[in-house]
C-alpha positions, 0 to 999 in steps of 0.5 A: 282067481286066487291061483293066479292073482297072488293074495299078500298080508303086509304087517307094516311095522316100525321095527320088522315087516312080516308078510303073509303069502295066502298059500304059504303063510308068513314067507317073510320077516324082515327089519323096516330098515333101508339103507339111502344115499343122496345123489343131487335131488334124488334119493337111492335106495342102497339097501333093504330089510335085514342087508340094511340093518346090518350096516346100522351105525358102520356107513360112511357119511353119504349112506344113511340108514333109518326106519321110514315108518315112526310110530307105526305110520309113514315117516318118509313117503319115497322111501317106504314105497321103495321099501313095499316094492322090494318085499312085494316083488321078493314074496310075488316074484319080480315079473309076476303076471298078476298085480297082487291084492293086498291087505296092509296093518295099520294102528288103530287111530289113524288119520285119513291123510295116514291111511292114504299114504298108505294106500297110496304107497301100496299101489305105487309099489305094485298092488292091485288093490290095497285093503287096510285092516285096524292092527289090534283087530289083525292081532286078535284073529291071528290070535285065535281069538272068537272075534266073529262072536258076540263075546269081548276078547281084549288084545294088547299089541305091543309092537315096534312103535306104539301098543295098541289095546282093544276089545273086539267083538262081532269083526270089529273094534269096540274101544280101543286105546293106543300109546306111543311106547313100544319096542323102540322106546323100551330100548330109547331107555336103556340107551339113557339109562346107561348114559345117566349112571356109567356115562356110557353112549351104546347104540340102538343095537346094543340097548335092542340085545340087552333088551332081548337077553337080560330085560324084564317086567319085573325083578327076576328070581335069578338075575341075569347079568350082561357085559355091555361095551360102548364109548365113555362119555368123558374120556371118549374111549371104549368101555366095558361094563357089566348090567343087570337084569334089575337095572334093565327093570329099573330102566324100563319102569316108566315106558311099561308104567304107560302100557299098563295106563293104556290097558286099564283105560280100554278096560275103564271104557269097555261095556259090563257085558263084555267086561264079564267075557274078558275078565274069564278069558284074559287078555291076549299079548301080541307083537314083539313087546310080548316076548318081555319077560315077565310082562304078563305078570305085570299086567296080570298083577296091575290090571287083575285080567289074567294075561297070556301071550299069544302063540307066535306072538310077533306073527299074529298080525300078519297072519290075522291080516292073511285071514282078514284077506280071505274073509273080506266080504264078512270083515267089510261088514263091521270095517267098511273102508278096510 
């Protein structure tokens, strides 16, 4: 049945979309980003993925580009359905014979109504069946971690929207704990950051490189320095200036300040048996805030779990939604209305 009904794993993020193919792996990482325009009533979708970010901040008045999901949920219904229909038919083929089974990451903590939007837009966008699965517990298996056993394995998921906490154990979810400070909020700082000391106004893509460049945890050894270029705020001309990677840190201390909040509360909650496995193990980073230099030091230093992050840290989701598919019967034991 596999060969000819295509299996697809949807890492539904607010930042990226990654998706998972059964038999090839991840085909697919693309932005959660859709260019829109406005005809009478109706909405248009322009463009989709990496073609629509591209064209962040430089349309004309009548093309809006945004991010349909917020937090890691369903901001804009229409959209979003638009948004899975073009990665569905670009990973499945626009006229494939079958309609495709698929599984779909959602944060942990959802509601009902969010998890039928979900659903709901899924089998719009022309899926068969749609399977959702908790992020932290896709995470954890695309981690490698021994998620089947009866031994704790703590994952942090640090994605676009919110960073998830969780312990797992026997395929499901012990205690969990979720904060909406993630990757968009880290670059939300730096944006005010800059403004509050240089009077600068740079945009999302700008804070999102410094970020990526020069950001860090914690201070570094050798600081690392970046010329920044955006419209000063009092004359409304273009301005360069230089920023360093111990102001990034400063800019960034009260958003990490939360994640590390929302790891000490799952460690508070997670029963002495289980804490004994996690403090041997450590604890696993995923998601695309993993990559933040120096964060599982800072973690490490803050919580006293050793921290490691996770090979392929921003894949871990989609291909452990990828495994969850193949082991559903197993999985629907411990998830039952995955």
């Amino acid at each position: 049945m596999a060969l000819f009904t295509p299996h697809i794993a949807i890492d539904l993020g607010t930042v990226n979309v990654l998706v998972h193919d059964q038999s090839r792996g991840v085909v697919l990482q693309e932005p959660s980003v859709v260019a829109v325009r406005e005809d009478g009533n109706k909405t248009i979708i322009v463009e989709v993925g990496r073609a629509a970010k591209e064209m962040y901040g430089r349309t004309p008045e009548e093309i809006e580009v945004m991010r349909p999901l917020r937090d890691g949920v369903i901001a804009d219904y229409f959209v979003t359905q638009g948004m899975l229909e073009y990665f569905i038919s670009k990973v499945a083929g626009r006229f494939h014979i079958r309609k495709p089974i698929v599984m779909i990451s959602v944060p942990y903590g959802v509601t009902s109504v969010e998890r039928r939007a979900v659903r709901e837009a899924a089998l719009a966008a022309g899926a068969r069946e749609v399977h959702l699965i908790p992020e932290p517990l896709a995470a954890a298996i695309g981690a490698g971690l021994p998620v089947g056993t009866p031994t704790g394995n703590l994952v942090v998921d640090l994605g676009g929207g919110s960073t998830e906490a969780a312990v797992v154990s026997m395929n499901g979810i012990v205690c969990a704990e979720s904060v909406r400070v993630a990757g968009v909020h880290l670059d939300e700082a730096i944006i005010s950051y800059i403004r509050k000391k240089y009077n600068l106004v740079v945009g999302e893509p700008t804070a999102e490189a410094i970020k990526i460049k020069i950001g860090s945890a914690i201070e570094l050894d050798d600081r690392l320095e970046m010329q920044v270029q955006g419209r000063d705020q009092i004359v409304g001309l273009p301005k360069t200036i230089t920023i360093t990677s111990s102001e990034v840190v400063e800019a960034l201390s009260e958003q990490l300040a939360a994640v590390v909040n929302v790891v000490r509360a799952v460690l508070a909650k997670t029963p002495p048996e289980l804490s004994s496995d996690i403090i041997d193990r450590g604890m696993a980073l995923t998601g695309g805030g993993a990559l933040l230099r120096e964060i599982d030091t800072m973690l490490t230093k803050e919580t006293g779990v050793p921290a490691y992050i996770a090979d392929n840290p921003i894949a871990c989701t989609a291909l452990g939604a990828g495994k969850a598919l193949a082991e559903l019967p197993i999985l629907q034991r411990s998830v039952p209305d995955m």
